[in-house]
PDB file of N, CA, C and O in Angstrom:
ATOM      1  N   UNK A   1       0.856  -1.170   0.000  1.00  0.00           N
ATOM      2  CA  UNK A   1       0.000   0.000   0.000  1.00  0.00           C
ATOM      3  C   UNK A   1       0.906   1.238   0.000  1.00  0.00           C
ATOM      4  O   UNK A   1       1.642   1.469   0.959  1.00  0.00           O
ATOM      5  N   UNK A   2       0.849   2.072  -1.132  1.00  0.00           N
ATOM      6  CA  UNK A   2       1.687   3.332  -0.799  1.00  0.00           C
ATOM      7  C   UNK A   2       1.184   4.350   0.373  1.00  0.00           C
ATOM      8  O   UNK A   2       0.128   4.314   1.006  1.00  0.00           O
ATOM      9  N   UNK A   3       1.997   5.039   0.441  1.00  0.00           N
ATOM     10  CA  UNK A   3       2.382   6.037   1.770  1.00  0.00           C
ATOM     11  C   UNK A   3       0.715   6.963   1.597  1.00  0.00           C
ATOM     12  O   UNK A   3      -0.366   6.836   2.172  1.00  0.00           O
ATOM     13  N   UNK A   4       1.161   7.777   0.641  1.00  0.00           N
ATOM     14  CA  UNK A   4      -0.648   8.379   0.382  1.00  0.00           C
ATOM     15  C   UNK A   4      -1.881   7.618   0.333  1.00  0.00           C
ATOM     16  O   UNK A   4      -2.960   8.179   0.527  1.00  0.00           O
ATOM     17  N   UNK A   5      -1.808   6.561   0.123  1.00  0.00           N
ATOM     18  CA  UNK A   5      -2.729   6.048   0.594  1.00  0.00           C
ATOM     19  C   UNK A   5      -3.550   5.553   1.550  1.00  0.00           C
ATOM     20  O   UNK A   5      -4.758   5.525   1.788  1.00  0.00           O
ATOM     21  N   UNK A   6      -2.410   5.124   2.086  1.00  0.00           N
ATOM     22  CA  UNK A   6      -2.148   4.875   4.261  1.00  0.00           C
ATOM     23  C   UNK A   6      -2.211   5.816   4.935  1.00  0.00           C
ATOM     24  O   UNK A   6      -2.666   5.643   6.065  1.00  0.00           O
ATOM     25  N   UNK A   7      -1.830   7.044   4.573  1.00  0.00           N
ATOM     26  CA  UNK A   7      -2.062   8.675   4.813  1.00  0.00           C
ATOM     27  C   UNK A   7      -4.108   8.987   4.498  1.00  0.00           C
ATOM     28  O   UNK A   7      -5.034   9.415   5.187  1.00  0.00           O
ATOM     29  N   UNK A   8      -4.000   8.633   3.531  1.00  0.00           N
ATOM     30  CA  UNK A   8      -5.891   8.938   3.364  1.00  0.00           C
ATOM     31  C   UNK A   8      -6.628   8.555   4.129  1.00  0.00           C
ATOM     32  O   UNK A   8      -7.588   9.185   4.570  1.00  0.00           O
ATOM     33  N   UNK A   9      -6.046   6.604   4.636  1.00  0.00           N
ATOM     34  CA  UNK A   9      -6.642   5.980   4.978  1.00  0.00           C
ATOM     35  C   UNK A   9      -6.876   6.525   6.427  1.00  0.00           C
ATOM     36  O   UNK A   9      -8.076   6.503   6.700  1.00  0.00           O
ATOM     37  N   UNK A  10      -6.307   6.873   7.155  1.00  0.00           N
ATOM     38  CA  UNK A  10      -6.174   7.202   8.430  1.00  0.00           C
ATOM     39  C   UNK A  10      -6.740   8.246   8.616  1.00  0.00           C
ATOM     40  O   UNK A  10      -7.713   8.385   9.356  1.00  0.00           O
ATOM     41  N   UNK A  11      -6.240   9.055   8.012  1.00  0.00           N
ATOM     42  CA  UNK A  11      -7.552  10.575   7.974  1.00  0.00           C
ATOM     43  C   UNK A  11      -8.633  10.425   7.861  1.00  0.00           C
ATOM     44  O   UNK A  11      -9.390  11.201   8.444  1.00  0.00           O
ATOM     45  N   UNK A  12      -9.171   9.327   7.037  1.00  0.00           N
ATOM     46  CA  UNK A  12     -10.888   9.074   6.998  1.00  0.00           C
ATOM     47  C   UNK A  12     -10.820   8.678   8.131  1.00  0.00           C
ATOM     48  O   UNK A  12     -11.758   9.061   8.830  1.00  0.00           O
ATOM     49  N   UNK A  13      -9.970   7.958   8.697  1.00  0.00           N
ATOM     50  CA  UNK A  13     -10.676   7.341   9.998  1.00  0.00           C
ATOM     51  C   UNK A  13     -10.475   8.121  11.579  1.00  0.00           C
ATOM     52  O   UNK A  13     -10.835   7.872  12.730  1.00  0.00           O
ATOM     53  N   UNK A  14      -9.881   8.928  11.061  1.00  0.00           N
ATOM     54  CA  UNK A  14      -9.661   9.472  12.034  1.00  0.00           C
ATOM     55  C   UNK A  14     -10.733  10.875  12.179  1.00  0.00           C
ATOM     56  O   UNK A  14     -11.069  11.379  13.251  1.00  0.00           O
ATOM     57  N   UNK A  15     -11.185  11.368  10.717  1.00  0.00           N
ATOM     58  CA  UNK A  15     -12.234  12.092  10.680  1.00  0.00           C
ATOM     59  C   UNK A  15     -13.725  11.361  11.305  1.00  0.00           C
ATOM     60  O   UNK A  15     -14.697  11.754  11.951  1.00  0.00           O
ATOM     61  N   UNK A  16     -13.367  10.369  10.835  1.00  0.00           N
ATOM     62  CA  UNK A  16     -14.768   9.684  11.360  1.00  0.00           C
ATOM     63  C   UNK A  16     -14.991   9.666  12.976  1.00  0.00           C
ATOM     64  O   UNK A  16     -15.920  10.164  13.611  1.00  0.00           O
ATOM     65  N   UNK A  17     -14.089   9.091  13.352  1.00  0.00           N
ATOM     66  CA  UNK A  17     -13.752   8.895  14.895  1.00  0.00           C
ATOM     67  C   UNK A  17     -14.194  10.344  15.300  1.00  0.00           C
ATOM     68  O   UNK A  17     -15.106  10.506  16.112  1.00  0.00           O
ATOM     69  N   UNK A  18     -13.532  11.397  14.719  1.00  0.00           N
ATOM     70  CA  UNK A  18     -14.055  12.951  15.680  1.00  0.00           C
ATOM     71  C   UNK A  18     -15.043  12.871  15.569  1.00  0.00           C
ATOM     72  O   UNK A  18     -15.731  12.728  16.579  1.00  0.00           O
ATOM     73  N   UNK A  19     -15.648  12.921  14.274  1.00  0.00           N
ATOM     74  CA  UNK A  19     -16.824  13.415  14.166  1.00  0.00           C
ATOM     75  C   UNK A  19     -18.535  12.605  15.217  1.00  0.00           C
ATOM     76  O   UNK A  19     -19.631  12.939  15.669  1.00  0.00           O
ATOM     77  N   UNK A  20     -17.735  11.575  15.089  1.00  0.00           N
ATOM     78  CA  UNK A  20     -18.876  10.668  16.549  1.00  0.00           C
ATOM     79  C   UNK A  20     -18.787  11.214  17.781  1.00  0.00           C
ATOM     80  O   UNK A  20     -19.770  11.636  18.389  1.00  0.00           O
ATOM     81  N   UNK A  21     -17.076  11.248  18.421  1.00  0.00           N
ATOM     82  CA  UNK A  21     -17.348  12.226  19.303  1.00  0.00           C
ATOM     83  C   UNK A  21     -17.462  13.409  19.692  1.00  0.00           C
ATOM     84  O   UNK A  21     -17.980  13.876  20.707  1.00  0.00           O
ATOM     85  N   UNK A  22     -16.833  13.987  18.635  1.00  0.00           N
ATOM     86  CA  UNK A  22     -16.996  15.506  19.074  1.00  0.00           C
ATOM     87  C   UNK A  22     -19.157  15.987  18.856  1.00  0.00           C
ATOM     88  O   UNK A  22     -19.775  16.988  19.221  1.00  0.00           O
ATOM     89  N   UNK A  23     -19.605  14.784  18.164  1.00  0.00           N
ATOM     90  CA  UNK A  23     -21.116  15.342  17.823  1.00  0.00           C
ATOM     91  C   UNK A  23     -21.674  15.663  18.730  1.00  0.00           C
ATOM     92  O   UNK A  23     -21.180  15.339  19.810  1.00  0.00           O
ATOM     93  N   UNK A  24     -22.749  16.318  18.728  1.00  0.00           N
ATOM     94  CA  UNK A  24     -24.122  16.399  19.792  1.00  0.00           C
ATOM     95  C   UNK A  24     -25.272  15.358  19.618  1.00  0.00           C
ATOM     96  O   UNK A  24     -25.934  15.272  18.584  1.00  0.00           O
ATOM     97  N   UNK A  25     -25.443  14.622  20.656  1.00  0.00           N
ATOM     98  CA  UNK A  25     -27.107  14.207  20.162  1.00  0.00           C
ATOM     99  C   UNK A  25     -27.914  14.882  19.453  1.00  0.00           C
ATOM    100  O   UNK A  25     -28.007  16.105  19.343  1.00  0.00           O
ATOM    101  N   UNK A  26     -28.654  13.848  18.842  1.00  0.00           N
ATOM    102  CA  UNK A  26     -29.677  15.044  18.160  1.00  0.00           C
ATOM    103  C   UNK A  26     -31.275  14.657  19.017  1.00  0.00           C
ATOM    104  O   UNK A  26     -31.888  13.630  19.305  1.00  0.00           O
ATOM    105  N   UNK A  27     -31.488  16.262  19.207  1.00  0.00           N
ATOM    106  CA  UNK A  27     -32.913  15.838  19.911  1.00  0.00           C
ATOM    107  C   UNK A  27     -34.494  15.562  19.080  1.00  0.00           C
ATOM    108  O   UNK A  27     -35.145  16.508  18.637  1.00  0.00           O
ATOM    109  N   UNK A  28     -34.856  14.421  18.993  1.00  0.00           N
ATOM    110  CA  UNK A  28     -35.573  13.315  18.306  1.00  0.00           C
ATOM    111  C   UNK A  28     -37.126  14.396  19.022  1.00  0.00           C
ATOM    112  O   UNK A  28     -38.274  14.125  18.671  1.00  0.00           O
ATOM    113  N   UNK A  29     -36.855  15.401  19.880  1.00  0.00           N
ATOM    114  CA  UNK A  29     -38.622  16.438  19.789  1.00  0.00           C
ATOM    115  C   UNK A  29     -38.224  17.822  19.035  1.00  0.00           C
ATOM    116  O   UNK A  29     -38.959  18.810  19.012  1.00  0.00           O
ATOM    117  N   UNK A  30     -37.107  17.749  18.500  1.00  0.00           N
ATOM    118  CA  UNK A  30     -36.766  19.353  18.042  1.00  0.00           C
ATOM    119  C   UNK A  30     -35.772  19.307  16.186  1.00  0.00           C
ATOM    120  O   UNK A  30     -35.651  20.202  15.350  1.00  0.00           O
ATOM    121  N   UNK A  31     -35.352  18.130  16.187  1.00  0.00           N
ATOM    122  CA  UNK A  31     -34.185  18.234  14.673  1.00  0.00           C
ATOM    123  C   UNK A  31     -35.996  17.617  13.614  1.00  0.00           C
ATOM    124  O   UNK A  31     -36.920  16.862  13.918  1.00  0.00           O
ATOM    125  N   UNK A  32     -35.693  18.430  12.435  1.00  0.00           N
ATOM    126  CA  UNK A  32     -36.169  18.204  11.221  1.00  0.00           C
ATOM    127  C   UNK A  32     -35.900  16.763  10.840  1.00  0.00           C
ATOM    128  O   UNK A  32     -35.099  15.937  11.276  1.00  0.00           O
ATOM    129  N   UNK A  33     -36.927  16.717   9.775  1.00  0.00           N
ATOM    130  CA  UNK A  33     -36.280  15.473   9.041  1.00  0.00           C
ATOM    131  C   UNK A  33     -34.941  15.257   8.549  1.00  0.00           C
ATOM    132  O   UNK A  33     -34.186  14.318   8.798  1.00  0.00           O
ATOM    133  N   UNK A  34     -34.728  16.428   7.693  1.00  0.00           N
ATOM    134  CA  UNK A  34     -33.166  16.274   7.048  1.00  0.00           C
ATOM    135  C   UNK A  34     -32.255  15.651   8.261  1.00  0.00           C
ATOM    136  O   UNK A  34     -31.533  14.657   8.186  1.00  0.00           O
ATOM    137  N   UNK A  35     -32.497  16.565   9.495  1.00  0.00           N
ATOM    138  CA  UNK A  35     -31.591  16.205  10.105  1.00  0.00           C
ATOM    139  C   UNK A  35     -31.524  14.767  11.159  1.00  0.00           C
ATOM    140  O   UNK A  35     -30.622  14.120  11.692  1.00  0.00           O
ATOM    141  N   UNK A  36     -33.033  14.703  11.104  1.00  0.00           N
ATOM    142  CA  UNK A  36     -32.956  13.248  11.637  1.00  0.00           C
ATOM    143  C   UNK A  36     -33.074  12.417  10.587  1.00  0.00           C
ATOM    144  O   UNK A  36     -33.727  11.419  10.890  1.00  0.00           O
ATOM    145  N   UNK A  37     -32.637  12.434   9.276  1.00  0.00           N
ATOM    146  CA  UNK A  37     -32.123  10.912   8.549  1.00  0.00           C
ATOM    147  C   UNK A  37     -30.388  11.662   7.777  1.00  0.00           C
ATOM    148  O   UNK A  37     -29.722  11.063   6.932  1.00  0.00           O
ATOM    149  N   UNK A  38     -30.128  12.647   8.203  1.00  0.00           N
ATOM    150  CA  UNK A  38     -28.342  12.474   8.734  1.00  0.00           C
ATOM    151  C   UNK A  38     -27.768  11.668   9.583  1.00  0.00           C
ATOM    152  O   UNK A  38     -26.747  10.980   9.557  1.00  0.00           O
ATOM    153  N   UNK A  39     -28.966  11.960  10.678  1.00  0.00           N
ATOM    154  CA  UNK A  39     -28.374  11.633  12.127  1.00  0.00           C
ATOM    155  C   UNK A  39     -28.505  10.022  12.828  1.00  0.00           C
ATOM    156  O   UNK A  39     -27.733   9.494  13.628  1.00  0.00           O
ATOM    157  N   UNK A  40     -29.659   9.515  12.271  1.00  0.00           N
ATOM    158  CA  UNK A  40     -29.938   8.222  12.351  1.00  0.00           C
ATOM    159  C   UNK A  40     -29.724   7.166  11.279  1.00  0.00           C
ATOM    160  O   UNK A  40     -30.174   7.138  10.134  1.00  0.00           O
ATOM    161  N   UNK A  41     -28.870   6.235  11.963  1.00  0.00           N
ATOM    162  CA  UNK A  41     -28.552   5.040  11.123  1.00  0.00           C
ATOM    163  C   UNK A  41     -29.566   4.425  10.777  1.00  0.00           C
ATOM    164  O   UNK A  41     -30.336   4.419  11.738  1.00  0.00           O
ATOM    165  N   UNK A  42     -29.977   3.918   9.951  1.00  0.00           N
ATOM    166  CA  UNK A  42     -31.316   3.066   9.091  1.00  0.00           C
ATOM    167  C   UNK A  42     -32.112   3.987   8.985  1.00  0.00           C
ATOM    168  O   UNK A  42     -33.046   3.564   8.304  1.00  0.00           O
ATOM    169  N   UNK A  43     -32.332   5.336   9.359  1.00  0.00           N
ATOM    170  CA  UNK A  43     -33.144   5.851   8.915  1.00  0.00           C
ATOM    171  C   UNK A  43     -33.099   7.138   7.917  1.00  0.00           C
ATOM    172  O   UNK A  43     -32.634   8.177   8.386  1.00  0.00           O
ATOM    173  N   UNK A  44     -33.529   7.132   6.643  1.00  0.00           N
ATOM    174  CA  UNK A  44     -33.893   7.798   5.670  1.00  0.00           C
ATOM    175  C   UNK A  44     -34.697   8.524   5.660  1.00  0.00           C
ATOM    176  O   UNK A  44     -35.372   8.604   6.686  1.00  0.00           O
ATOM    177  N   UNK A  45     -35.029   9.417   4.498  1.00  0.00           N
ATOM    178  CA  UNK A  45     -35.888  10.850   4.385  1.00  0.00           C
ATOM    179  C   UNK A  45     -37.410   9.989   4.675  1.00  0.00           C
ATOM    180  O   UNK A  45     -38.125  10.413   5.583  1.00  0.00           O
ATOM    181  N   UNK A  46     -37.680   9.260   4.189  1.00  0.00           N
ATOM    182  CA  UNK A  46     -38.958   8.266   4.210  1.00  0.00           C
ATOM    183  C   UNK A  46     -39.212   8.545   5.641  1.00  0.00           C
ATOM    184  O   UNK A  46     -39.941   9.502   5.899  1.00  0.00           O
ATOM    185  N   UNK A  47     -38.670   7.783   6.693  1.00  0.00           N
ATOM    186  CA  UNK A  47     -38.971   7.323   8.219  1.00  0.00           C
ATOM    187  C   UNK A  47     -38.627   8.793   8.841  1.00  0.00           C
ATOM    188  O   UNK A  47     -39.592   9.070   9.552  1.00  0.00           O
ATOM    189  N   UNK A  48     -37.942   9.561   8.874  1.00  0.00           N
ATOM    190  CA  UNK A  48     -37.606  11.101   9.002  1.00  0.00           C
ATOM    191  C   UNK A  48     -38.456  11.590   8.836  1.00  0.00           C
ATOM    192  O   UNK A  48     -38.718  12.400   9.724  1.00  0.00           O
ATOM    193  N   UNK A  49     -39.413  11.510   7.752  1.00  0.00           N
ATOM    194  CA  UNK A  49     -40.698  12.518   7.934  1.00  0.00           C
ATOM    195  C   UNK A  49     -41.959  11.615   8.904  1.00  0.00           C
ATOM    196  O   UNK A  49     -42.763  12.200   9.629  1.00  0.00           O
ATOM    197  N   UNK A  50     -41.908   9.908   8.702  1.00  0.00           N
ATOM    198  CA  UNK A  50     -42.387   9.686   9.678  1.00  0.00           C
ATOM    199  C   UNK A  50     -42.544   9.709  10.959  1.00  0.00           C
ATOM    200  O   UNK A  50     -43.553   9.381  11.583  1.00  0.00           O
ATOM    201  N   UNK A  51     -40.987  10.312  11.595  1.00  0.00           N
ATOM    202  CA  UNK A  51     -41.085  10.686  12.840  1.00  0.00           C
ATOM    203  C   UNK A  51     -41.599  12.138  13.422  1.00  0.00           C
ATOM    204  O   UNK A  51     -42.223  12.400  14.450  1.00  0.00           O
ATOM    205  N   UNK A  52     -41.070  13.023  12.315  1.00  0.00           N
ATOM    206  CA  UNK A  52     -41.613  14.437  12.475  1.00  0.00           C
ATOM    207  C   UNK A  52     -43.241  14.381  12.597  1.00  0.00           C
ATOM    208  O   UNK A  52     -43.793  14.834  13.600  1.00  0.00           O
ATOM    209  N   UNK A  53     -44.150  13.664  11.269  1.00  0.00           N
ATOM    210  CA  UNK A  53     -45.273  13.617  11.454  1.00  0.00           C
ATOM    211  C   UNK A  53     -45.734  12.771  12.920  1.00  0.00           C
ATOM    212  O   UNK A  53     -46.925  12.893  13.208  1.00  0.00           O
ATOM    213  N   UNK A  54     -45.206  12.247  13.504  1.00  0.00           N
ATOM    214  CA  UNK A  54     -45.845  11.413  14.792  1.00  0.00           C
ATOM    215  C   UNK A  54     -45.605  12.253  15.564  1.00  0.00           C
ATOM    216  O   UNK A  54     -46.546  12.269  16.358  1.00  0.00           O
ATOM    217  N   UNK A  55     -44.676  13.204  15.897  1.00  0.00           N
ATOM    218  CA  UNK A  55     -44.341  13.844  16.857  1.00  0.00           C
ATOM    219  C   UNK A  55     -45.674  14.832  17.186  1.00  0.00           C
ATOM    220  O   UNK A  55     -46.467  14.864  18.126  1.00  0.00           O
ATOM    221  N   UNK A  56     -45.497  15.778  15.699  1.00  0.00           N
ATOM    222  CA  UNK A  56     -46.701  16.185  15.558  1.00  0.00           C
ATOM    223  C   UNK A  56     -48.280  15.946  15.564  1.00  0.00           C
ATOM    224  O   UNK A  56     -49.176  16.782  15.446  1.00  0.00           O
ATOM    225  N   UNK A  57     -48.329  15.108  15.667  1.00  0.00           N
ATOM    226  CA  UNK A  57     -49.824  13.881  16.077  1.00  0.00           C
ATOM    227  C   UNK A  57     -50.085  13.719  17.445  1.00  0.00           C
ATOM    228  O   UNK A  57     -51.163  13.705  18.039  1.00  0.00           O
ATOM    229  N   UNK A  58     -48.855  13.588  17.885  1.00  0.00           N
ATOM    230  CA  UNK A  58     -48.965  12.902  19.526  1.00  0.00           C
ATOM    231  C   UNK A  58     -48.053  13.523  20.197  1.00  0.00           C
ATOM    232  O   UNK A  58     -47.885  12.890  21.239  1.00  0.00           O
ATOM    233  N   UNK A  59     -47.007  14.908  20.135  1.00  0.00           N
ATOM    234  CA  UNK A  59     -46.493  15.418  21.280  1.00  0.00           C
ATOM    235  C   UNK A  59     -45.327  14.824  21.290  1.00  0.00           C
ATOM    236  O   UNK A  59     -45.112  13.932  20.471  1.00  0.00           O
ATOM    237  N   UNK A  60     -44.393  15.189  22.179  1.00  0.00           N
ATOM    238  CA  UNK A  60     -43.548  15.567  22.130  1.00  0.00           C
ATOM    239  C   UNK A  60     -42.593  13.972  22.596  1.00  0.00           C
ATOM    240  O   UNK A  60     -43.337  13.395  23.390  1.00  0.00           O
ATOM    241  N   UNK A  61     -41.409  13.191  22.412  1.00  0.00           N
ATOM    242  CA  UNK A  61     -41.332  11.741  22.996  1.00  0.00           C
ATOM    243  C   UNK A  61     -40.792  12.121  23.974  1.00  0.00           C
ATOM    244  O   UNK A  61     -39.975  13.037  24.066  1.00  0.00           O
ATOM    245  N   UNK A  62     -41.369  11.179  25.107  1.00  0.00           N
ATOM    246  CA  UNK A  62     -41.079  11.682  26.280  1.00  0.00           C
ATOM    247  C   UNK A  62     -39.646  10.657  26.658  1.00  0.00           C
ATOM    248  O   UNK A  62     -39.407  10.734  27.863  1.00  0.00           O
ATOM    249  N   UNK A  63     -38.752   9.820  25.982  1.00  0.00           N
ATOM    250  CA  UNK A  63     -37.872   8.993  25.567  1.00  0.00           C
ATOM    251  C   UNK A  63     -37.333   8.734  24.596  1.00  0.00           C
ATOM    252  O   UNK A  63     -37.968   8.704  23.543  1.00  0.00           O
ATOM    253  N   UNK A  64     -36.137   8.491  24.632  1.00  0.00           N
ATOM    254  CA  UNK A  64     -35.553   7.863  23.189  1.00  0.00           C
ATOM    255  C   UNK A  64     -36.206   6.352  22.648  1.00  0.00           C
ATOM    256  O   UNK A  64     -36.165   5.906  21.501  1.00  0.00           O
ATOM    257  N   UNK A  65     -36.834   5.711  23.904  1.00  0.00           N
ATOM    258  CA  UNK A  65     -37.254   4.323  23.540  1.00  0.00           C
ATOM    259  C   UNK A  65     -38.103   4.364  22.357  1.00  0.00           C
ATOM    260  O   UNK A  65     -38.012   3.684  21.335  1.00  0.00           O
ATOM    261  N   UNK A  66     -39.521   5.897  22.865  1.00  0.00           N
ATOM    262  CA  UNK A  66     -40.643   6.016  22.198  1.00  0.00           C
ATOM    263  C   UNK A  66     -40.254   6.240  20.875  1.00  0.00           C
ATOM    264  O   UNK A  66     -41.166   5.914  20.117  1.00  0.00           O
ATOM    265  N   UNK A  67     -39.041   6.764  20.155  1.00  0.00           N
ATOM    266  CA  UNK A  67     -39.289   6.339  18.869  1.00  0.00           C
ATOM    267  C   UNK A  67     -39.626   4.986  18.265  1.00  0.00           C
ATOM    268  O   UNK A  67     -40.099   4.891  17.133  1.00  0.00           O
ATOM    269  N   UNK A  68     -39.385   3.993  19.008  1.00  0.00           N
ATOM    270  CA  UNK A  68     -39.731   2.648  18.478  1.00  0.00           C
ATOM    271  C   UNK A  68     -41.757   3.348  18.226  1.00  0.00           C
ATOM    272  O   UNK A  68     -42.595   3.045  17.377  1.00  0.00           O
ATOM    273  N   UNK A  69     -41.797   3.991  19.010  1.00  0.00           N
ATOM    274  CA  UNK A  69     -42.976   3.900  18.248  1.00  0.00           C
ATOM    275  C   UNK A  69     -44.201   4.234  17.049  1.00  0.00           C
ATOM    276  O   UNK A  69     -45.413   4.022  17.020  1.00  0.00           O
ATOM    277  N   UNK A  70     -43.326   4.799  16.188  1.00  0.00           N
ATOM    278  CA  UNK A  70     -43.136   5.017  14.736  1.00  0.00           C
ATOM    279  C   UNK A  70     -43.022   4.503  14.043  1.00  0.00           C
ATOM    280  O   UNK A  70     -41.860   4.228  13.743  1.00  0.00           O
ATOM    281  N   UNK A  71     -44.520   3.766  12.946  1.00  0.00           N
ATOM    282  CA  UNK A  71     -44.437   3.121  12.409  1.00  0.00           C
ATOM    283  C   UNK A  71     -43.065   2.917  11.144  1.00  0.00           C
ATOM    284  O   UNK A  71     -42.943   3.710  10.209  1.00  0.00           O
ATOM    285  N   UNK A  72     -41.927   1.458  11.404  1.00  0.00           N
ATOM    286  CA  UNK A  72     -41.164   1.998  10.638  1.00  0.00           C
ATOM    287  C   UNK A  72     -39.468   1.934  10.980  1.00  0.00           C
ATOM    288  O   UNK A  72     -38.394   1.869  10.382  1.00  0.00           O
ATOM    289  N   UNK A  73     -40.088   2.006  12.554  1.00  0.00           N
ATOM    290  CA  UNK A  73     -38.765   2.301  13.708  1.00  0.00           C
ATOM    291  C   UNK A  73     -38.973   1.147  14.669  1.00  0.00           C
ATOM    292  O   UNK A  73     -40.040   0.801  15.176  1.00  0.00           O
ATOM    293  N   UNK A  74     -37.822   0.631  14.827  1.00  0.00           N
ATOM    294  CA  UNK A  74     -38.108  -0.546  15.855  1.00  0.00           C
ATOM    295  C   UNK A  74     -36.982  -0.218  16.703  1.00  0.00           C
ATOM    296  O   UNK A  74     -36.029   0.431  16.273  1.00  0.00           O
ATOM    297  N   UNK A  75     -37.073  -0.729  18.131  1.00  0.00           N
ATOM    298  CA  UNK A  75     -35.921  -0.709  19.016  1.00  0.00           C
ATOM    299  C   UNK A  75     -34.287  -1.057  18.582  1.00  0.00           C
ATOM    300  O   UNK A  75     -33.352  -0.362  18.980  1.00  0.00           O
ATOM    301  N   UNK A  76     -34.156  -1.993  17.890  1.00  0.00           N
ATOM    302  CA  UNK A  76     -32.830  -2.288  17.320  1.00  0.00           C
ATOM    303  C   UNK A  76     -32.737  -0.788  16.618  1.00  0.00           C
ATOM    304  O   UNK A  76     -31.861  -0.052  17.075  1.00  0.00           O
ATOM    305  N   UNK A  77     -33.423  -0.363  15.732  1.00  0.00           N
ATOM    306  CA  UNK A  77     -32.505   1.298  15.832  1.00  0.00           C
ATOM    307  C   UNK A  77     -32.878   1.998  16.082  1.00  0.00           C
ATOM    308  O   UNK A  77     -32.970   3.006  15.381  1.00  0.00           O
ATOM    309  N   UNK A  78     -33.317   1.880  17.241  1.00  0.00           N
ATOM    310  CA  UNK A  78     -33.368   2.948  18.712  1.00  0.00           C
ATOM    311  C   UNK A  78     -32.195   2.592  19.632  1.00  0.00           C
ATOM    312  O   UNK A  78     -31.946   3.433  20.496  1.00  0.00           O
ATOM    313  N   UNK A  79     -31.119   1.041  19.581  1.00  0.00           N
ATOM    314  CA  UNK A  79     -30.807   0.879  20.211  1.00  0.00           C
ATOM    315  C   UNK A  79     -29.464   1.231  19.605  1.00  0.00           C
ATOM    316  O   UNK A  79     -28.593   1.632  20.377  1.00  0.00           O
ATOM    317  N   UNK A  80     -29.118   1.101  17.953  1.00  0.00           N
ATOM    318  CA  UNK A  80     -28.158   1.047  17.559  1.00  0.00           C
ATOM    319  C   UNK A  80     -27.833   2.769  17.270  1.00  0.00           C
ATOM    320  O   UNK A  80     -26.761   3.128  16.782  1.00  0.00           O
ATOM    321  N   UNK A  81     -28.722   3.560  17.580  1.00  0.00           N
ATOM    322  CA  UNK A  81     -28.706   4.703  17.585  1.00  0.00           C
ATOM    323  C   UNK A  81     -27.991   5.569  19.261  1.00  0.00           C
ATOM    324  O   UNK A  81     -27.316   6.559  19.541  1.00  0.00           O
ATOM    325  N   UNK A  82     -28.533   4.670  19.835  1.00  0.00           N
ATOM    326  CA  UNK A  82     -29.077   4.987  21.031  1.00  0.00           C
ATOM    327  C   UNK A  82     -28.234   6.523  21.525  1.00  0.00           C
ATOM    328  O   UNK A  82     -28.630   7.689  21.530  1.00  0.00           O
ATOM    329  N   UNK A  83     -26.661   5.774  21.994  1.00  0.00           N
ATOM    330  CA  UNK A  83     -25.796   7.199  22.120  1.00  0.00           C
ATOM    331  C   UNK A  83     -25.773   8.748  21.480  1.00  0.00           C
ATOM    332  O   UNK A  83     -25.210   9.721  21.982  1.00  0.00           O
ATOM    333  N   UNK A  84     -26.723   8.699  19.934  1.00  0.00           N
ATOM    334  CA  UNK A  84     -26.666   9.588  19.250  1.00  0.00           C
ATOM    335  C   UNK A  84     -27.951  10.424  19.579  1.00  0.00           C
ATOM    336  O   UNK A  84     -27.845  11.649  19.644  1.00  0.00           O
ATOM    337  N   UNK A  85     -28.903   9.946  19.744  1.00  0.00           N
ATOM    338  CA  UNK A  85     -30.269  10.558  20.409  1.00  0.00           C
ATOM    339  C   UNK A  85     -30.569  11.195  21.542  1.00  0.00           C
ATOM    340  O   UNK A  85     -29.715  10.903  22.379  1.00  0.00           O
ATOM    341  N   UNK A  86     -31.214  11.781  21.889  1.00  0.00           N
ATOM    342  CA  UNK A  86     -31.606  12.244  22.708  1.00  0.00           C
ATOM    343  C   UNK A  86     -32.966  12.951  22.810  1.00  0.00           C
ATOM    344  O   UNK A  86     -33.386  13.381  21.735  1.00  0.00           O
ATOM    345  N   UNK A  87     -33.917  13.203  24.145  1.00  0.00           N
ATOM    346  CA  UNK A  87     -35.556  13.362  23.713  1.00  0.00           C
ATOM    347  C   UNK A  87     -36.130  14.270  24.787  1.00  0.00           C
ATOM    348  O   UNK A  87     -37.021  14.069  25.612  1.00  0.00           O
ATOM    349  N   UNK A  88     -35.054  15.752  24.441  1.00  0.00           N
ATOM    350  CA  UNK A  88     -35.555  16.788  25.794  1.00  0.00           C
ATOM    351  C   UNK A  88     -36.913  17.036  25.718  1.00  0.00           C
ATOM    352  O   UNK A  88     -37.496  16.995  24.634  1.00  0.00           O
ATOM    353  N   UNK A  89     -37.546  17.320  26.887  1.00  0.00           N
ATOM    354  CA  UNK A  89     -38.843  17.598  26.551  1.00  0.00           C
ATOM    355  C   UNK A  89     -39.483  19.433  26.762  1.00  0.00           C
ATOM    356  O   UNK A  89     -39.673  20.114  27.769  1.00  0.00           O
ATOM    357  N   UNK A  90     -39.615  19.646  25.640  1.00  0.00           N
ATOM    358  CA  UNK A  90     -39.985  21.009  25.844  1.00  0.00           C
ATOM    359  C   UNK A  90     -40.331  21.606  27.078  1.00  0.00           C
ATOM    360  O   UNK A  90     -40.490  20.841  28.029  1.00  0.00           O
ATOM    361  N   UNK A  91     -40.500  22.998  27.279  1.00  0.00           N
ATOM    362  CA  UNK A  91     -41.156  23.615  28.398  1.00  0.00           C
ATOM    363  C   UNK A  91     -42.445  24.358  28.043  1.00  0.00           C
ATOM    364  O   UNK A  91     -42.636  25.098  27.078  1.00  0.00           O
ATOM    365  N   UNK A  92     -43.323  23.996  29.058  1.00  0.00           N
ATOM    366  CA  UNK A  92     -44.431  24.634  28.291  1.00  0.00           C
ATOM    367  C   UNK A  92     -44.690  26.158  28.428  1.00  0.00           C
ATOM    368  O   UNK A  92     -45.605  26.688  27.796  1.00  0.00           O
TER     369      UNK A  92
END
């Protein structure tokens, strides 16, 4: 493997690595779609607007669990998400 390449390689990974930790949760009663199918693994613009629309139906999740309850969303990625989420709850 040449030198620039082993050089790239590491920078992607090392970009990657920041970028997980240096992120913020994203809060699953306040980020848009766009930004919740950036932010969530398995989930796409499709299930992204399905969560925005449920939110809007039924208020605000009072948990990260309750996204499982979106048609669409199951606990495995609620779980494989999990560290990245978060589900403040407004003030009224």
């Amino acid at each position: 493997m040449s030198y620039i390449r082993s050089t790239v390689m590491l920078f992607s990974l090392l970009l990657a690595v920041a970028t997980q930790v240096f992120s913020s949760p994203v809060d699953i009663n306040t980020a848009n779609a766009e930004a919740l199918a950036s932010s969530i693994d398995g989930v796409g613009e499709r299930k992204a607007r399905a969560i925005v629309e449920y939110r809007k139906a039924n208020g605000p999740f009072a948990n990260v669990e309750d996204l499982a309850n979106v048609k669409g969303i199951g606990l495995k990625t609620v779980d494989n998400n999990r560290n990245n989420l978060t589900a403040v709850t407004p003030a009224h």
